[in-house]
Phi, psi and omega in degrees: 000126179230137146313103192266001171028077205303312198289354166302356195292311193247136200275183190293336185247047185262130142007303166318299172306326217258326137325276202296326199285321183300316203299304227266020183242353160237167202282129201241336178342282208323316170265019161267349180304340164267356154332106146273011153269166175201136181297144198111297151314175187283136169101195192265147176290170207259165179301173205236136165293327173320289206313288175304315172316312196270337183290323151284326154306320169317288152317309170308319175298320197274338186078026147268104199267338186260147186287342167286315167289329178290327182292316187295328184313303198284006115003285192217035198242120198261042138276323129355271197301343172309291179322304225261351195030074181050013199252126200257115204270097207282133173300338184290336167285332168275346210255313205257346151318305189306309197289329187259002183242089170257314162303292179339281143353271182315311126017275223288271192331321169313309188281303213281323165316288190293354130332315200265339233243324190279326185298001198047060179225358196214131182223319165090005184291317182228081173270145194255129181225133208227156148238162166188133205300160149221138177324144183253169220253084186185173217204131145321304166324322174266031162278133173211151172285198205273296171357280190271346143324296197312313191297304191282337178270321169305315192292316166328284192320313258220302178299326166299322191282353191267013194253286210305326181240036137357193184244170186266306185310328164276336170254039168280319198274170186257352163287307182289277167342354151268318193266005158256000165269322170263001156287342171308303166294332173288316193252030158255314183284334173282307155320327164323285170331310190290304199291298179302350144293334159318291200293318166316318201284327184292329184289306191253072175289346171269006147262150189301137185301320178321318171291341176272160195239169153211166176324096187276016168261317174212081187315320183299340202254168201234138185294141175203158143318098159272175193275011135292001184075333173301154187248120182221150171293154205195093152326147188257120074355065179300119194204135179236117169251147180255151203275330203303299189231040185040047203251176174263111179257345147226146198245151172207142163250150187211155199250348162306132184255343167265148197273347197276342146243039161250019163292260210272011119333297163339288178305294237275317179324282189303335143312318170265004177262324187258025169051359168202173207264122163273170208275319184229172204189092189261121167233167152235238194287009162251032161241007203255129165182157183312311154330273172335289213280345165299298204264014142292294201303347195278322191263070156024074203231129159265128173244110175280164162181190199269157187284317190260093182257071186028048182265325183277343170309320179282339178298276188336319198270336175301323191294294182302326197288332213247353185081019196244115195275126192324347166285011194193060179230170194314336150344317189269351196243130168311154150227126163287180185298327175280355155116342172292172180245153165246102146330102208346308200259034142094011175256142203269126197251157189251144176260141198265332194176162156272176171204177197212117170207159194020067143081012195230145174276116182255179171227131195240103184225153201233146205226127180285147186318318210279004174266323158271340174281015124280024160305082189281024159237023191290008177261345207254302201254310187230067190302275183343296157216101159304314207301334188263359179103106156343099211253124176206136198259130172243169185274176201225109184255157182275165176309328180293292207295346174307302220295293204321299218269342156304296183314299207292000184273349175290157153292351185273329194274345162230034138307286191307308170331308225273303155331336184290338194297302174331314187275297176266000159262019166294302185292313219267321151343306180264340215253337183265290185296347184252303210257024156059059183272043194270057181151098199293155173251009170254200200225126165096131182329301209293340173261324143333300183295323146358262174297326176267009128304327190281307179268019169268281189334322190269004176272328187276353188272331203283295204293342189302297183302344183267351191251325184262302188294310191288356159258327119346304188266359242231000000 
C-alpha cells in the first residue's frame, strides 16, 4: 500500500494537461451518440468522451497506435494514469472509440480551426497541399481475381448456412460462437470484394476484367508507388496546411495513386469545414494540369506550383527514342506571329493536325522533306527519315494555363514555391515518423478515414500546445 498523490504524477506543463483542458473547451454530443447507457439507468456508466479523446490523442503524440498497449500502459505510464485517475480502461471500448467517431473526429477538428482561426493561427491566405501513400491492413498476396473470389464466397456461404443449423448445445460455447462470427465476417468481406471488383474493373479498363484483382482482406484498398520505389496496397492520403503556423486544415483519403484528381476535391473540403475558399494554393507537379488550374483560378484561388511539371521529362525520352539530340527539341522550334513554326535553321514547317496526349492538346506541323535532307543540321535534329520531313507536336494552352505558366515563371512564385517543402510535408513527416502512421490498423475507406482524421487532429493539438498552451502558461 503507497499513498498516491495522482496529481504529483505529471508536472504543470506536462501535455497530458494540455489535451484534456483542450477536450473540455468544446461540445463534445457528437460522440455520445453511439452510448447505449443513460444516467440513471441500468448497467455500469459509460467512460466520459473527454476522457478517451485525450487518451487517444495523448497516446497518438507518444506513437502509441493500439489500443491494447494503451490499456496495458495506463498501469504504470503516468500520465495515463493521471488522465485516467487510476481507473483502468478496457481495450475494447478504446478500440471502437476510435474506429466509430471519425464524423466526430471531423467536428472536434472543425471547432478547434475555428478556435485557431479567432486566435489568429489560422487565415487561409496561403495554403500547401500534399499527398502520401500509406499501406493498407492487407498483403500483396491477398489480391485475387473474380474467378477465386466467386469460389472463396461460395464455399463461406455454405459454411454459414451449415453454422446456422449447428446443433443448439455448441452454440452455447463460445468458442463456436467466435467461429460462426467470424465465417460471417468472412463472407460479409468476400461480398465487399465482389462489389468492389466491379468498380476496379471500371477504373483499369485497359486491362481485361478477368485480370483484375483486388484485396479479399481490404478490398478497398489499391497497389500504389511509394516514393521508396515499393509497390505495396495502399491509400493516397490528402492533407491540406495553412503556411501561417502550419496547422492541418484538411484531410482526405483516396484510393487513386495519382495526385492529380485530388486538387479540388481539397478546395472544396476546405470550403466546406471553413466556410470559405483560400486565397493562394501552392502545390506540386503532380497537381498541375489544365483541368486543375481552370477550376481552382474559377473558384478565385491563385494556384502556385512548379515551372517544370514534367513535360519536359517525356519531351527528353521521346527525343531519345527518335535519335534527336535534346537541343532540337520543340523548344527549339519559333512560334510566329501569324501562327507557322520556324525551325533552327530558319525554315518553315507547315500544320498538319491537331493531336491530343496525356490529356494535353498539341498542333502537330511537319517541315518539307527536301528541306532536311539539305540540312547541315540534319544529323543533330532529323537523323532518321530526312525525306520525310521533321515532324514537332508543339503544345497548344488554353488562356488561363498561358497565364499560369507565365506567373510561376516570376521570381516571387517561386520564392513562394521554394517554401511548400517545408510547410506541407512537414505533418506528413511527423504524423509518420513521430507518431508512426507508415501502415493504416484498420480495414476499409470509412474507417481508414477515420484513423487518418485522429492523426492529423493530434498533429494540430500537438502544434496548438507548442504554439499556444506553452507560451500562455510560460
Amino acid at each position: 500500500m503507497v499513498a498516491l498523490d495522482v496529481e504529483s504524477l505529471i508536472p504543470m506543463d506536462h501535455k497530458a494537461r494540455a489535451i484534456w483542458e483542450l477536450a473540455g473547451r468544446f461540445d463534445l454530443s457528437e460522440f455520445e451518440k453511439g452510448l447505449k447507457t443513460e444516467e440513471g439507468g441500468k448497467g455500469a456508466p459509460a467512460w466520459s468522451p473527454r476522457l478517451l479523446l485525450s487518451i487517444w490523442v495523448y497516446g497518438l503524440s507518444e506513437g502509441i497506435r493500439t489500443a491494447r498497449a494503451i490499456e496495458r500502459m495506463t498501469d504504470y505510464e503516468p500520465a495515463l494514469r493521471w488522465l485516467t485517475g487510476l481507473k483502468h480502461v478496457n481495450h475494447h471500448t478504446l478500440s471502437d472509440f476510435l474506429a466509430e467517431n471519425g464524423e466526430a473526429v471531423r467536428k472536434f477538428m472543425v471547432d478547434m480551426l475555428a478556435m485557431l482561426e479567432h486566435a489568429g493561427q489560422v487565415d487561409l491566405e496561403q495554403v500547401m497541399h500534399d499527398g502520401t501513400k500509406v499501406r493498407a491492413n492487407a498483403g500483396s498476396g491477398s489480391f485475387r481475381r473474380e474467378k477465386t473470389i466467386r469460389e472463396r464466397l461460395k464455399r463461406a456461404q455454405e459454411l454459414v448456412s451449415q453454422a446456422e443449423q449447428g446443433d443448439t448445445k455448441e452454440e452455447l460455447t463460445r468458442r463456436a460462437a467466435a467461429r460462426k462470427r467470424a465465417e460471417r465476417e468472412q463472407q460479409e468481406r468476400l461480398e465487399r470484394a465482389l462489389e468492389e471488383l466491379k468498380r476496379a474493373q471500371l477504373e483499369e479498363k485497359e486491362k481485361p476484367p478477368e485480370a483484375v484483382r483486388v484485396s479479399m482482406t481490404d478490398p478497398e484498398a489499391r497497389v500504389m508507388r511509394h516514393g521508396d520505389c515499393a509497390i505495396a496496397p495502399s491509400y493516397n492520403v490528402q492533407i491540406s496546411t495553412d503556411a501561417k503556423e502550419t496547422y492541418i486544415i484538411g484531410v482526405d483519403v483516396s484510393q487513386s495513386s495519382s495526385d492529380f484528381e485530388a486538387l479540388v476535391p481539397a478546395v472544396e473540403g476546405i470550403e466546406a469545414q471553413m466556410g470559405r475558399a483560400p486565397k493562394q494554393m501552392v502545390v506540386d507537379g503532380g497537381y498541375v494540369s489544365e483541368k486543375n488550374i481552370e477550376k481552382v483560378t474559377e473558384k478565385g484561388i491563385d494556384l502556385i506550383g512548379p515551372e517544370n511539371i514534367g513535360e519536359e521529362g517525356r519531351s527528353k525520352s521521346a527525343l531519345k527514342r527518335a535519335g534527336i539530340d535534346p537541343a532540337f527539341g520543340p523548344k527549339a522550334f519559333v512560334v510566329e506571329a501569324d501562327g507557322s513554326v520556324r525551325c533552327p535553321a530558319g525554315k518553315r514547317l507547315k500544320y498538319q493536325r491537331p493531336s491530343l496526349k496525356h490529356g494535353k492538346r498539341f498542333k502537330q506541323y511537319r517541315a518539307s522533306g527536301a528541306d532536311c535532307e539539305g540540312c547541315p543540321l540534319r544529323e543533330q535534329c532529323c537523323p532518321r527519315t530526312p525525306e520525310e520531313g521533321r515532324l514537332v507536336s508543339i503544345r497548344e494552352y488554353s488562356p488561363v494555363e498561358a497565364a499560369y505558366r507565365e506567373k510561376v515563371k516570376t521570381d516571387w512564385a517561386k520564392e513562394i514555391y521554394r517554401k511548400r517543402s517545408q510547410v506541407a510535408e512537414f505533418p506528413n513527416a511527423r504524423i509518420k515518423a513521430r507518431f508512426g502512421l507508415r501502415q493504416f490498423l484498420r480495414r476499409g475507406m470509412e474507417k481508414v478515414k477515420a484513423e487518418a482524421l485522429w492523426f492529423c487532429l493530434t498533429f494540430n493539438v500537438v502544434q496548438w500546445i507548442a504554439k499556444c498552451w506553452r507560451p500562455a502558461m510560460a
